[in-house]
C-alpha positions, 0 to 999 in steps of 0.5 A: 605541565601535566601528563593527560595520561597522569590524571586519569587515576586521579579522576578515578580516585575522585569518581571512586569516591564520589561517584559521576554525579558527586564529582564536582569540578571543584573535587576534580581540581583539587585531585588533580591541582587543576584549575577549571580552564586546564581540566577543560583544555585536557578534556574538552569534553568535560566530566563527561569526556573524563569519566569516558576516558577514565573507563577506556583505561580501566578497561584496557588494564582489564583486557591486558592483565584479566580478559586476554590471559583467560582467552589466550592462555593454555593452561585455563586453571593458571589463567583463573589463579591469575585473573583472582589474584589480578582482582585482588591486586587492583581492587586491593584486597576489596578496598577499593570500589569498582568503578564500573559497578559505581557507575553501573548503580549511579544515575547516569549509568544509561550515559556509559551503558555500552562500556560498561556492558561491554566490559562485564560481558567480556569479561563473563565472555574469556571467563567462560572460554577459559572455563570452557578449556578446563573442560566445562560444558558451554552452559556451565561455563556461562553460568559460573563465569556469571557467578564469579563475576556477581561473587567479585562485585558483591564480595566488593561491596559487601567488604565495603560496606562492613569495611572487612576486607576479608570478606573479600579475600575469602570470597576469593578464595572459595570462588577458586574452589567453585570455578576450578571444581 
């Protein structure tokens, strides 16, 4: 029997690829080799319900990996090198679509408004307390906390859409010499 917990990077990958709209139940089933009946036994909810789950998750590894160490970290300038690399890693070198901003830009985008604002919000948030302990003015902090998270989601589409991953990378790296500057 499947792992529910299992599925959900399938669905990710799927919604990743098609966005909310364009995934069908046929390209769910066959991501995940589940017929309509078991998709739905798992996720009464339907694609709705799966796309909900399947932020809850992202955001979770967010919280754990990204948002938590930037709060609660003594040393601020560890806990931004850290934050970079975890994007880099998840996002993979800028191979992989955020599927928060996917479903940002999508149709349904009012349908997860509050998820999504809420994970771009905190993470802006524990960028700039992190900011703040490097020695920023409140201000400052808000806004180069905004700008590295514009720089993130532009540099991911861009190196997506010019299929250069480095366009990522150097984004990166630059954005580490403007936050810690």
């Amino acid at each position: 029997m499947t792992d529910r917990a299992a599925l959900l990077p399938l669905l990710g990958e799927v919604f990743r690829a098609h966005g909310y709209e364009g995934a069908s139940l046929a390209l769910i089933s066959q991501a995940t080799g589940l017929g309509k009946g078991s998709l739905y036994h798992f996720f009464p909810g339907g694609k709705k319900q799966m796309a909900e789950e399947v932020l809850a998750e992202i955001d979770g590894w967010f919280e754990t990996h990204i948002f938590a160490p930037l709060r609660d970290t003594d040393d601020p300038r560890a806990a931004i090198a850290a934050m970079l690399a975890g994007v880099d890693d998840y996002f993979r070198s800028g191979a992989r679509v955020c599927l928060v901003g996917v479903i940002a830009l999508g149709h349904a985008r009012d349908d997860f408004a509050a998820p999504v604002n809420d994970y771009f919000l905190r993470w802006q948030e524990a960028l700039a307390t992190a900011l703040r302990r490097h020695g920023l003015g409140a201000a400052v902090a808000r806004r180069r906390a905004e700008d590295a998270v514009l720089t993130i989601q532009g540099a991911l589409v861009l190196a997506r859409a010019r299929n250069d991953a480095k366009v990522f990378t150097r984004a990166l790296a630059e954005l580490k010499v403007r936050l810690l500057a």
